[in-house]
mmCIF file of the C-alpha atoms, coordinates in Angstrom:
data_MODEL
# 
_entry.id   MODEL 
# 
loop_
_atom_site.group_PDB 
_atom_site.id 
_atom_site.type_symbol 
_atom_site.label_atom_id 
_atom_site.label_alt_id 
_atom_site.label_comp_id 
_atom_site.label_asym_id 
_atom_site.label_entity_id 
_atom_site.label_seq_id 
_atom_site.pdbx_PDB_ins_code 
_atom_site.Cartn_x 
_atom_site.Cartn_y 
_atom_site.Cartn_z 
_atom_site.occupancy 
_atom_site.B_iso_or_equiv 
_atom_site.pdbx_formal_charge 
_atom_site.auth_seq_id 
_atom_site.auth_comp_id 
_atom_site.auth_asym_id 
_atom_site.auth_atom_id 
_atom_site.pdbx_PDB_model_num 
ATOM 1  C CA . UNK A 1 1  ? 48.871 10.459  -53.454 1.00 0.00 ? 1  UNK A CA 1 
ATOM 2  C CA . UNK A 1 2  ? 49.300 7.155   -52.552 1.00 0.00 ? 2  UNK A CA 1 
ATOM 3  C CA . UNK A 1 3  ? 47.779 3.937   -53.043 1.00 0.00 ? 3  UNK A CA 1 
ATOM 4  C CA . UNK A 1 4  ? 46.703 -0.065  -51.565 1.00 0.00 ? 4  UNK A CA 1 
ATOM 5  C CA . UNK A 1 5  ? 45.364 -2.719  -53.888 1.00 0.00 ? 5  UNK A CA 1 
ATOM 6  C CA . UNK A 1 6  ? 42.360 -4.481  -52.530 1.00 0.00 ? 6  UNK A CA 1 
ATOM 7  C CA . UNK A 1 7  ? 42.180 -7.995  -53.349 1.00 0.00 ? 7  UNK A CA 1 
ATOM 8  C CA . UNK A 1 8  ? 40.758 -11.495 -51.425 1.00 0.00 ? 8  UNK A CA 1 
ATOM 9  C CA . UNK A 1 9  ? 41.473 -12.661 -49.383 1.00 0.00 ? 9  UNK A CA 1 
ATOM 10 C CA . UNK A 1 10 ? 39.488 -9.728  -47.544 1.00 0.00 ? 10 UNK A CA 1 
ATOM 11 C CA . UNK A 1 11 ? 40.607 -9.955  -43.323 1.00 0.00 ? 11 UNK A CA 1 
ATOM 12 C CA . UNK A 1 12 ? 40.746 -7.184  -40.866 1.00 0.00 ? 12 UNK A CA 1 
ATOM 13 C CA . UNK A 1 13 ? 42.085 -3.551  -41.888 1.00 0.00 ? 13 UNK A CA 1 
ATOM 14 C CA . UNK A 1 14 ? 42.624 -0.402  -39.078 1.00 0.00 ? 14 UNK A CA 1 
ATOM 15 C CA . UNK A 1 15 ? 42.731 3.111   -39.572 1.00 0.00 ? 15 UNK A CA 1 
ATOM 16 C CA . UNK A 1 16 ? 46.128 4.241   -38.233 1.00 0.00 ? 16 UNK A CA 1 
ATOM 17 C CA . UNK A 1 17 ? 45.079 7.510   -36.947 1.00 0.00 ? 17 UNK A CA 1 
ATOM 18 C CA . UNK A 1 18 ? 41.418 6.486   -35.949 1.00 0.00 ? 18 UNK A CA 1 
ATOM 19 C CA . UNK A 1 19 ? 39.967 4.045   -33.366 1.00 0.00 ? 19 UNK A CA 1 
ATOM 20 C CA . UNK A 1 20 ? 38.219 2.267   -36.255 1.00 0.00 ? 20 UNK A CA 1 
ATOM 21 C CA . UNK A 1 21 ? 38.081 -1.400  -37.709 1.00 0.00 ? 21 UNK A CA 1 
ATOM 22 C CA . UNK A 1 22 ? 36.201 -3.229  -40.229 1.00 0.00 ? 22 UNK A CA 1 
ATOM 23 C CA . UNK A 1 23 ? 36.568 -6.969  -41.098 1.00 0.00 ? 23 UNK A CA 1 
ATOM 24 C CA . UNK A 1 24 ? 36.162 -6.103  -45.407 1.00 0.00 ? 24 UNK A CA 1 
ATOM 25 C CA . UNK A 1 25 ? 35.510 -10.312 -45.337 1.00 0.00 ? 25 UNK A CA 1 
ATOM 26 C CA . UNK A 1 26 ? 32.063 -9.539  -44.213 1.00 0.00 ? 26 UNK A CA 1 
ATOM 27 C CA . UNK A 1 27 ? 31.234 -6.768  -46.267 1.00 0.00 ? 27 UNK A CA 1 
ATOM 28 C CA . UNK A 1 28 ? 33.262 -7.840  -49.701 1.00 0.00 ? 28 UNK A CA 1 
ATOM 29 C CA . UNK A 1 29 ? 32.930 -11.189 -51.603 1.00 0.00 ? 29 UNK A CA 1 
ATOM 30 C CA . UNK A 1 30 ? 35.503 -13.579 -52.721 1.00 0.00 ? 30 UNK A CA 1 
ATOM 31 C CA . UNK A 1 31 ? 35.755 -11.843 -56.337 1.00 0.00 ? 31 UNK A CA 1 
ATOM 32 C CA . UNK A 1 32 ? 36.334 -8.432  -55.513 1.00 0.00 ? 32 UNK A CA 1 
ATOM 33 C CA . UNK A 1 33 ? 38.742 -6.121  -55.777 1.00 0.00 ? 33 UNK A CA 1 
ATOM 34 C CA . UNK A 1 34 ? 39.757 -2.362  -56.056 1.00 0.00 ? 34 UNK A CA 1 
ATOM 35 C CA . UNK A 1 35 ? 42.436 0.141   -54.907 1.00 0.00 ? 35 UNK A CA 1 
ATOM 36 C CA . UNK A 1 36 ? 42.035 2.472   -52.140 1.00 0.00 ? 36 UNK A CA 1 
ATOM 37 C CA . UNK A 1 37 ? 43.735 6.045   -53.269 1.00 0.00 ? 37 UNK A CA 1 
ATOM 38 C CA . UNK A 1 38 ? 44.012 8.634   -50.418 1.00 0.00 ? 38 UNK A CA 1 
ATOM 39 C CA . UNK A 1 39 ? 46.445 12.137  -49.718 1.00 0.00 ? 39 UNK A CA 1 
ATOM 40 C CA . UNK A 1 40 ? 48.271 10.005  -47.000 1.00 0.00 ? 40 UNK A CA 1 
ATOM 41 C CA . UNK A 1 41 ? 48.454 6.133   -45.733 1.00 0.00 ? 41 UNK A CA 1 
ATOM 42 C CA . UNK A 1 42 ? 45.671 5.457   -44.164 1.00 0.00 ? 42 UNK A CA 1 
ATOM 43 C CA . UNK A 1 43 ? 46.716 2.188   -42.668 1.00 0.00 ? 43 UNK A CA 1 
ATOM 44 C CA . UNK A 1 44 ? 49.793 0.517   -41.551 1.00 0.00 ? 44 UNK A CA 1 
ATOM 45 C CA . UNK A 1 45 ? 49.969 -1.533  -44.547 1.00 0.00 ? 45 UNK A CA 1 
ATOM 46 C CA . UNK A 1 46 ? 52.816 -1.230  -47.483 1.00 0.00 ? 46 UNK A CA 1 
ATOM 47 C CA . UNK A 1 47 ? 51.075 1.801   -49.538 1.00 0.00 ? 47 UNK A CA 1 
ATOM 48 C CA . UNK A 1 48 ? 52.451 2.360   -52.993 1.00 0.00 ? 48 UNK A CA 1 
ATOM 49 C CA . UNK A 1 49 ? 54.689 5.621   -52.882 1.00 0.00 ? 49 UNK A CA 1 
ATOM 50 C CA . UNK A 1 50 ? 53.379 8.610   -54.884 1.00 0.00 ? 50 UNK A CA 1 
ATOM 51 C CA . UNK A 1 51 ? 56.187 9.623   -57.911 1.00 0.00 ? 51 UNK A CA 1 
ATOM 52 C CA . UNK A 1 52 ? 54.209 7.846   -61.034 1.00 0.00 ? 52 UNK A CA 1 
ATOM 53 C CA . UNK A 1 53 ? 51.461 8.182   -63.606 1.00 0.00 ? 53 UNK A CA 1 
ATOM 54 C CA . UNK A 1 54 ? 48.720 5.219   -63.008 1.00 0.00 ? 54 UNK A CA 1 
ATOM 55 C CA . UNK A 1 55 ? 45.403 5.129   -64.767 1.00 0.00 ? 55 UNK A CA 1 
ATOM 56 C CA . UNK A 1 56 ? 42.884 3.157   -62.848 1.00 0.00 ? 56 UNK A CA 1 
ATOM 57 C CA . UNK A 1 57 ? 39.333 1.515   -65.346 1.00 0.00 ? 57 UNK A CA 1 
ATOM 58 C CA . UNK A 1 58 ? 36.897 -0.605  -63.300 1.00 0.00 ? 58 UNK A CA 1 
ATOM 59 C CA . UNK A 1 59 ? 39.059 -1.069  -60.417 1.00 0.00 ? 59 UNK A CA 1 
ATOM 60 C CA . UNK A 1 60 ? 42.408 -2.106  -62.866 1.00 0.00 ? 60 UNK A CA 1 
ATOM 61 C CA . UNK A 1 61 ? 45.532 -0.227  -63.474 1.00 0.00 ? 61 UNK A CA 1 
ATOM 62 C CA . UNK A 1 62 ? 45.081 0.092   -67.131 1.00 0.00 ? 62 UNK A CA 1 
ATOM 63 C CA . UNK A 1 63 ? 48.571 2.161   -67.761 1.00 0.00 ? 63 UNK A CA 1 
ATOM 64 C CA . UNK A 1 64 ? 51.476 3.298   -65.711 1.00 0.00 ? 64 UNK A CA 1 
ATOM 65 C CA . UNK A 1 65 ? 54.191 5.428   -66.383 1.00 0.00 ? 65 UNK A CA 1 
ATOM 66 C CA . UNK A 1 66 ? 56.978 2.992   -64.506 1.00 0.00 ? 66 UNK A CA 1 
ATOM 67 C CA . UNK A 1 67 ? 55.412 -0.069  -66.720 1.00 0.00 ? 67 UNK A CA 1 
ATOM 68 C CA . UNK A 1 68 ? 53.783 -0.956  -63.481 1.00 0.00 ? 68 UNK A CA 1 
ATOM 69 C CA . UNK A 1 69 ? 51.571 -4.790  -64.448 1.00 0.00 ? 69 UNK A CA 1 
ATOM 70 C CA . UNK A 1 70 ? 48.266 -5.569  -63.005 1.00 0.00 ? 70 UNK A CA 1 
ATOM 71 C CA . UNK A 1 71 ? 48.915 -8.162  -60.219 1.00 0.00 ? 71 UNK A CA 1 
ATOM 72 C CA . UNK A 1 72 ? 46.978 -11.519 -60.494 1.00 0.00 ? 72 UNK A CA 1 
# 
């Protein structure tokens, strides 16, 4: 599994293997946030490698099994 945290400010993200775009600006608000988790990277973004516990609540990592923080 791997993983992308979602936070503002929202621009432009592409599928890698997809001719498909969305500008998440338009469609998410200043205050949102959330993580994407998905079998394989589905952009060509830095994706968190698989190899750890994480426990996600209301769109927060609430624990992690490398001590992993929330980011601000």
């Amino acid at each position: 599994m791997f993983f992308v945290r979602r936070k503002p400010p929202h621009g432009r993200v592409k599928l890698v293997d997809e001719d498909w775009e969305i500008d998440l600006s338009q469609v998410k608000g200043p205050d949102e946030f959330g993580y994407v988790v998905a079998t394989k990277r589905l952009t060509d973004e830095e994706w968190l490698e698989p190899g750890e516990l994480i426990v996600f609540r209301d769109g927060r990592v609430v624990y992690s099994s490398s001590g992993r923080e929330e980011e601000s």
